[in-house]
C-alpha positions in Angstrom: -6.3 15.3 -5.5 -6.4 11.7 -6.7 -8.7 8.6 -5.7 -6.6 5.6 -3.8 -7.9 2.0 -3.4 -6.5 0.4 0.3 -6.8 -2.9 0.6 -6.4 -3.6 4.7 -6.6 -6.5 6.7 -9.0 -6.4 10.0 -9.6 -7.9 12.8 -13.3 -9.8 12.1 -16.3 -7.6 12.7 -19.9 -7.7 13.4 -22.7 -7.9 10.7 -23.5 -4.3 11.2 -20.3 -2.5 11.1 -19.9 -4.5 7.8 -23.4 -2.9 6.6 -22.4 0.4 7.5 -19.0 0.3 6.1 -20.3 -0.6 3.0 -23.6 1.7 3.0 -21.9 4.7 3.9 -17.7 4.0 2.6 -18.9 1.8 -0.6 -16.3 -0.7 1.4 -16.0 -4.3 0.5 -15.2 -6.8 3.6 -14.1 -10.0 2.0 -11.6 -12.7 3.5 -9.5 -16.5 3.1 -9.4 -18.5 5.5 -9.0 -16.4 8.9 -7.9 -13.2 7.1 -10.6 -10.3 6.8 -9.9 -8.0 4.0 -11.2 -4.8 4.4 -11.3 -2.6 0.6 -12.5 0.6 0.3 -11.4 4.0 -2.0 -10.4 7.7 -0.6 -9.7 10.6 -2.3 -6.5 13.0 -0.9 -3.3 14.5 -2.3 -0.6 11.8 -0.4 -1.5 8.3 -0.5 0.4 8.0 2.9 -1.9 10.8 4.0 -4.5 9.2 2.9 -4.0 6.1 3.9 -3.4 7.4 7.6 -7.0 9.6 7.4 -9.2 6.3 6.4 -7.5 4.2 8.7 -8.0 6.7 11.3 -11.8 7.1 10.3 -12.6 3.4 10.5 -11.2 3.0 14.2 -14.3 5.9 14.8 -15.9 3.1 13.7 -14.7 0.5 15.5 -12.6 -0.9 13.1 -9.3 -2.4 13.9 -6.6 -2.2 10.8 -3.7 -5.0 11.6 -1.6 -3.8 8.4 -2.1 -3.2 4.4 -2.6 -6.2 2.0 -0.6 -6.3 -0.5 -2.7 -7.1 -3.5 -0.5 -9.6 -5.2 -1.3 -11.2 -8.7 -0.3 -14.4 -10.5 -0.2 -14.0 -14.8 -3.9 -15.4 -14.9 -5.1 -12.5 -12.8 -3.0 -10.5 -14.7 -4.8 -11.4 -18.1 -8.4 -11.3 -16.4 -7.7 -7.6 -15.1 -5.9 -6.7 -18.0 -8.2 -8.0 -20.3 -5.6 -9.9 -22.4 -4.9 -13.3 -22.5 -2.5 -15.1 -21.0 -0.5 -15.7 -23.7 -0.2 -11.5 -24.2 1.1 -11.5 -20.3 3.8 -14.7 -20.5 5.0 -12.6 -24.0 5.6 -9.3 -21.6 7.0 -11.2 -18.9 9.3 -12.6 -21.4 10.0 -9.4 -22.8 9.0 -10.1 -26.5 5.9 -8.2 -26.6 5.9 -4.5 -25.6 10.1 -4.3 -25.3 9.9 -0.2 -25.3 8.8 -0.6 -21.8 10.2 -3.5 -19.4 7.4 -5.5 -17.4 7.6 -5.2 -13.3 9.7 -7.8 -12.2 7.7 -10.5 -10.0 7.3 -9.4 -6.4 7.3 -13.6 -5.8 9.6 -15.8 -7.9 7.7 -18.9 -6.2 4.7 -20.8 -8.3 5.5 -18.8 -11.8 5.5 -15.5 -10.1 3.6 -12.8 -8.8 3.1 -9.5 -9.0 2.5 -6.1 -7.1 -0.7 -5.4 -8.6 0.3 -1.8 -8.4 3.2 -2.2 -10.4 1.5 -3.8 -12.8 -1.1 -1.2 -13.0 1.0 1.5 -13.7 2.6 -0.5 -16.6 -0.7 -1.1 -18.0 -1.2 2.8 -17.7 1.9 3.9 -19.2 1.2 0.9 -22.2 -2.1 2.7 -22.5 -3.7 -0.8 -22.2 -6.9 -1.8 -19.7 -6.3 -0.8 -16.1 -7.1 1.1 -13.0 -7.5 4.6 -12.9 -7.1 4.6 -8.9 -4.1 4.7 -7.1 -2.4 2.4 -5.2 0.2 2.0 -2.7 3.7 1.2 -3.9 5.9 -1.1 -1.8 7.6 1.5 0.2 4.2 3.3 1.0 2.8 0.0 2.1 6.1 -0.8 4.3 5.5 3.3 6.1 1.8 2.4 6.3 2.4 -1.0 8.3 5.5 0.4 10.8 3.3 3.1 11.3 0.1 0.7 12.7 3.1 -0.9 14.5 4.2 2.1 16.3 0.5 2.7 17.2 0.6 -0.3 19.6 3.9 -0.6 20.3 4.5 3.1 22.0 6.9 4.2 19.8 8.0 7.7 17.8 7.5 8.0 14.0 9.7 9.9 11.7 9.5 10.9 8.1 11.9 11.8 5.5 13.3 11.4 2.4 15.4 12.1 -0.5 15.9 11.2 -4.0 13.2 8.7 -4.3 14.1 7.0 -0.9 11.9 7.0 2.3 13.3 6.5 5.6 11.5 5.9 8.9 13.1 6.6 12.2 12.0 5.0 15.4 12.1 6.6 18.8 10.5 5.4 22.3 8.3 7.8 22.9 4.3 8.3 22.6 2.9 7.1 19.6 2.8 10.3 17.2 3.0 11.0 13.6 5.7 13.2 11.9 5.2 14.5 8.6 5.9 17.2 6.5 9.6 17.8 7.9 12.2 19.4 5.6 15.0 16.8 4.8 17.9 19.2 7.2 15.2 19.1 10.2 14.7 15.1 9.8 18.4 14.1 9.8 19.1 17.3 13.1 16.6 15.2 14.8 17.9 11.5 13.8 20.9 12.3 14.6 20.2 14.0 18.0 18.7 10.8 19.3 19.5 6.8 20.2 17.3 5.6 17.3 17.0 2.8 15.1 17.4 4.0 11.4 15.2 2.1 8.8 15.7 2.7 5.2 13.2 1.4 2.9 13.7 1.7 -1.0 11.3 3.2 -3.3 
């Protein structure tokens, strides 16, 4: 079992949803602008999983998750997190500092950069430098999490499968249901025995 942190954005809610999210969840509602950001951690042994359960716990509650945030850093955030300076993250970035391990590439190339904070993370981790002992979603577990709420209002079949580091989603008009734990042979039979629209999203 490991702990995940979700970062989700939300349609606005009421004062005391907001109390009891964060008196019984330990959630934090923040936003910019127009977007409500809805954070909270879960503990489970698939962050998809996982992600699927507290998203299904907070519509109980009357909470309505658009799609997941992804929690995107420039090099100042970086260094603040990190507890470095910035002068220690433009050195990684430039690979002259810490060269037995190469730093994420930027997620955004726009404004100096920026970063999947998860990516970074796990560097951090692996560097054994300051950083997050929870969990977070990586860029193809954010894009199954968001086609998934998709498929939730748009009436439509969700498959699972993957192989070799690869995740595929398969959409099929139907009801809005979940697929998961399907062996590899029984995900391409039932691709291949319907009209569908084949997604493959990269690791």
């Amino acid at each position: 079992m490991s702990e995940f942190e979700f970062m989700f954005v939300i349609d606005p809610i009421g004062d005391d949803v907001e109390r009891s999210l964060t008196e019984e969840l330990e959630a934090f509602v923040g936003g910019h602008g127009r977007t409500t950001i809805l954070t909270l951690s879960a503990t489970g042994p698939d962050p998809v999983a996982t992600a699927q359960s507290s998203i299904a716990d907070l519509r109980q509650r009357g909470v309505r998750v658009r799609r997941v945030y992804e929690d995107l850093v420039s090099r100042a955030q970086i260094a603040e997190r990190a507890q470095v300076t910035r002068q220690a993250v433009g050195l990684w970035v430039r690979a002259e500092r810490q060269t037995e391990r190469s730093f994420p590439e930027p997620y955004v190339l726009a404004g100096g950069g920026l970063w999947r904070w998860d990516e970074v993370n796990s560097w951090l981790r692996d560097a054994n430098l300051p950083h997050d002992d929870v969990k977070y979603l990586n860029a193809s577990e954010t894009a199954l999490i968001n086609v998934w709420l998709t498929a939730r209002t748009s009436n439509v079949d969700v498959v699972y499968g993957g192989t070799r580091g690869r995740a595929s989603v398969v959409l099929a008009h139907s009801t809005a249901t979940t697929h998961r734990g399907l062996e590899t042979s029984d995900w391409l039979s039932a691709a291949a025995d319907s009209k569908r629209t084949d997604f493959a999203l990269g690791a």
